[in-house]
C-alpha positions as CSV (number, residue, x, y, z in Angstrom):
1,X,0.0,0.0,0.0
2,X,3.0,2.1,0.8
3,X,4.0,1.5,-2.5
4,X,0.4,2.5,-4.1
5,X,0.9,5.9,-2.7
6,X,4.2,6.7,-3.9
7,X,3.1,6.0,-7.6
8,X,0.0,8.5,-6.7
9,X,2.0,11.1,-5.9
10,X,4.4,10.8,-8.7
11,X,1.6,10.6,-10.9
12,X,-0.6,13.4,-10.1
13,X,2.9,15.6,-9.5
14,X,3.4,14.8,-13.1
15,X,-0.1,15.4,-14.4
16,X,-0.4,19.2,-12.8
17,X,0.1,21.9,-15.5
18,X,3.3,24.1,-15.2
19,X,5.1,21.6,-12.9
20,X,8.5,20.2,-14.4
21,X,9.2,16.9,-12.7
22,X,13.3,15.9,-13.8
23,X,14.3,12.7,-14.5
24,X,18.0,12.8,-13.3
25,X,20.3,15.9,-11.9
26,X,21.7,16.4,-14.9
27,X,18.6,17.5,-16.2
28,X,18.0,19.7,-13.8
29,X,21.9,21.3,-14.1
30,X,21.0,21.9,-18.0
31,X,17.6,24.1,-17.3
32,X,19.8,26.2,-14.8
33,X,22.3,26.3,-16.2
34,X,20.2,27.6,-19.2
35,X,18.2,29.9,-17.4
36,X,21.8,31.8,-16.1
37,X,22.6,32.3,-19.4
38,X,19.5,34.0,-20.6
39,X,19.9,36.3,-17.2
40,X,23.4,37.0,-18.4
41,X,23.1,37.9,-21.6
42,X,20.2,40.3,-20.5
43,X,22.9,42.0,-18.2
44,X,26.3,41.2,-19.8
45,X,26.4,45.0,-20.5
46,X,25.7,46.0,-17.4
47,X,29.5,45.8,-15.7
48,X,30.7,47.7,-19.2
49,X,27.5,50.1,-18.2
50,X,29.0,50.2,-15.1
51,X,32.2,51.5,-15.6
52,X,31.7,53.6,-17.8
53,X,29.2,55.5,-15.6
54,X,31.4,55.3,-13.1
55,X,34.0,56.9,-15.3
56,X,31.9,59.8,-16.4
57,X,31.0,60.6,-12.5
58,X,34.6,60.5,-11.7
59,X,35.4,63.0,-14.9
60,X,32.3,65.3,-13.5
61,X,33.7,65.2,-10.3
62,X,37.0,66.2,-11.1
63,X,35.9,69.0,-13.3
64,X,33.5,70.4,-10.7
65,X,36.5,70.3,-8.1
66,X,38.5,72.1,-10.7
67,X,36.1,74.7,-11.4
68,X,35.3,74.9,-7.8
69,X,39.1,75.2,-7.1
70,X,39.6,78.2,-9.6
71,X,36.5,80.1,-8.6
72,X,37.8,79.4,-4.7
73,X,40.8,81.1,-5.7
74,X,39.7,83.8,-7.5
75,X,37.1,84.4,-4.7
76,X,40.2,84.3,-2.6
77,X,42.2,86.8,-4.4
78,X,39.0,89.0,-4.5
79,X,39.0,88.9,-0.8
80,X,42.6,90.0,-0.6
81,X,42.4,92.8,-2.5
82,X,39.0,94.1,-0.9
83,X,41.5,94.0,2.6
84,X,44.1,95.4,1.0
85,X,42.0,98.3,-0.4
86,X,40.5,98.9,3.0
87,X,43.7,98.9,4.4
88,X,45.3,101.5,1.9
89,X,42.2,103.4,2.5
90,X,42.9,103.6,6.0
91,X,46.5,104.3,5.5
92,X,45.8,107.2,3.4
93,X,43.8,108.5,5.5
94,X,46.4,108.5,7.9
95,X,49.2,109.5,5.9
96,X,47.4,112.7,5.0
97,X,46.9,113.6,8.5
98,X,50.6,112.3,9.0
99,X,51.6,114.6,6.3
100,X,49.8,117.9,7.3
101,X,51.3,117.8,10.8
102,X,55.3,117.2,9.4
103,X,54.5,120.0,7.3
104,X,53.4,122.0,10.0
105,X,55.9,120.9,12.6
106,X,58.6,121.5,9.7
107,X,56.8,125.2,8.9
108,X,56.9,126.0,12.6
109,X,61.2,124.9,12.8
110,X,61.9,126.3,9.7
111,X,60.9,130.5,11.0
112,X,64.2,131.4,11.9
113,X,65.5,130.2,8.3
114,X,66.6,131.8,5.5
115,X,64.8,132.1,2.6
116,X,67.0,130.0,0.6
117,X,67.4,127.6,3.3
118,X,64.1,126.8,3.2
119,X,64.0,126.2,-0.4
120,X,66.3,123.8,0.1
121,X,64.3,122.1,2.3
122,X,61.4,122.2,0.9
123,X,62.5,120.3,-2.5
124,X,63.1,117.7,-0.2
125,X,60.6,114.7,0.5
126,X,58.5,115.0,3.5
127,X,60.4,112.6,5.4
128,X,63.9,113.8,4.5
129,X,62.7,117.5,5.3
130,X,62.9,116.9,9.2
131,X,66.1,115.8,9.5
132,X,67.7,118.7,7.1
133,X,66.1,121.1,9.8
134,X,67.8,119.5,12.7
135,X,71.0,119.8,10.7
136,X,70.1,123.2,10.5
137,X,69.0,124.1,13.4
138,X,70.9,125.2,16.1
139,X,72.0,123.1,18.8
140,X,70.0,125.1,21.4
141,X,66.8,125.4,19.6
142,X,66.7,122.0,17.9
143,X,66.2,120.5,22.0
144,X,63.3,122.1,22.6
145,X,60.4,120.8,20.1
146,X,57.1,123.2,19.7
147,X,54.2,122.7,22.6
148,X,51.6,120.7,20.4
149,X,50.6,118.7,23.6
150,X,52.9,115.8,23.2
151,X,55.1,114.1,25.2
152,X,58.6,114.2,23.6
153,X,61.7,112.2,24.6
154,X,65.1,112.9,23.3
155,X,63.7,115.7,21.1
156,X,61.2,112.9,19.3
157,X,57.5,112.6,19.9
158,X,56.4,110.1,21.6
159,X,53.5,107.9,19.5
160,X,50.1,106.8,20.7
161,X,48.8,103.7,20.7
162,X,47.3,103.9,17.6
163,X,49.7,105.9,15.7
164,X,52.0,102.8,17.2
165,X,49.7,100.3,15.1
166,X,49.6,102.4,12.1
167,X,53.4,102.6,12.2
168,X,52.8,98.9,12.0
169,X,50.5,98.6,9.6
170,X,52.9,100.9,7.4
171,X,56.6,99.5,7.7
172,X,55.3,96.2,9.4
173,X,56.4,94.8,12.5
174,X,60.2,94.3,12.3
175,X,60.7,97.7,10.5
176,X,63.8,99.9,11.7
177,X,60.4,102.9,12.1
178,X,58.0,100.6,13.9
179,X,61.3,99.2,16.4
180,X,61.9,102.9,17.3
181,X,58.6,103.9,17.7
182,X,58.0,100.9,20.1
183,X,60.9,101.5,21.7
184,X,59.9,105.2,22.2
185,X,56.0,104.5,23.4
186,X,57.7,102.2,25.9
187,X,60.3,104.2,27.4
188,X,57.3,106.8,27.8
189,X,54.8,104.0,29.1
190,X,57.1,102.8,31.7
């Protein structure tokens, strides 16, 4: 009876619709092994695809970066100039003051002059003019600098903290100017 069943089943396994029954393994090996094939020929493109996508990604990325890098710099240099502009701006504005007071302090030493002397003088730069007067000057009047309401030592004014920084900001920090200027707010401060 056992026997009866078995044949039953294998039967009625063979006789529903869409149900493959194999005889041996080989069989069965041959309809897979067919199947792959049909699913890679669908998608034997598809690591070529692949890299090639890949590829094009990579080139998109690198040109982004480069444009990104050149724009980045160029933003950069923008900057630097804007801050260099403000700066000059600043330093202009602070020349021009510089400038008007030389030329008045020089004015003011140059009264007992005489006229050619002071022609002499004034073909001079602004900077250079001051220390043709105290060549000039005599020994007794070149101590004793005009009252502006500064403190002087030595003969030279001494610089307030901010003309200190702009001193920097002009001949930077290890300048000959800025060291003596230091050196002069310091002695004054302390």
């Amino acid at each position: 009876m056992a026997e009866e069943q078995k044949t039953e089943t294998t039967q009625t396994e063979e006789t529903k619709p869409g149900k493959v029954v194999f005889n041996s393994q080989e069989d069965f090996d041959a309809v897979i092994s067919r199947r792959l094939s049909k699913e890679r020929e669908k998608y034997s493109d598809y690591d070529d695809i692949k890299s090639e996508l890949e590829k094009v990604r990579q080139e998109k990325k690198e040109r982004e970066e480069k444009e990104m890098t050149e724009s980045e710099k160029l933003k950069k240099q923008l900057e630097e100039k804007d801050s260099q502009i403000a700066d000059l701006s600043v330093y202009k504005d602070w020349r021009d003051e510089w400038e008007r007071r030389e030329t008045a302090k020089i004015d003011e030493a140059m009264k007992e002059f005489s006229d050619e002397d002071k022609d002499l003088i004034n073909e001079l730069p602004l900077d250079k003019r001051m220390v043709m007067v105290d060549k000039l000057r005599s020994k007794s009047a070149s101590k004793t600098p005009p009252d502006t309401g500064k403190n002087f030592i030595d003969g030279k004014p001494v610089p307030t903290a901010e003309e200190l920084m702009k001193i920097r900001v002009e001949h930077g920090p290890s300048s000959f100017t800025y060291r003596q200027a230091a050196a002069l707010y310091n002695k004054a401060k302390g």
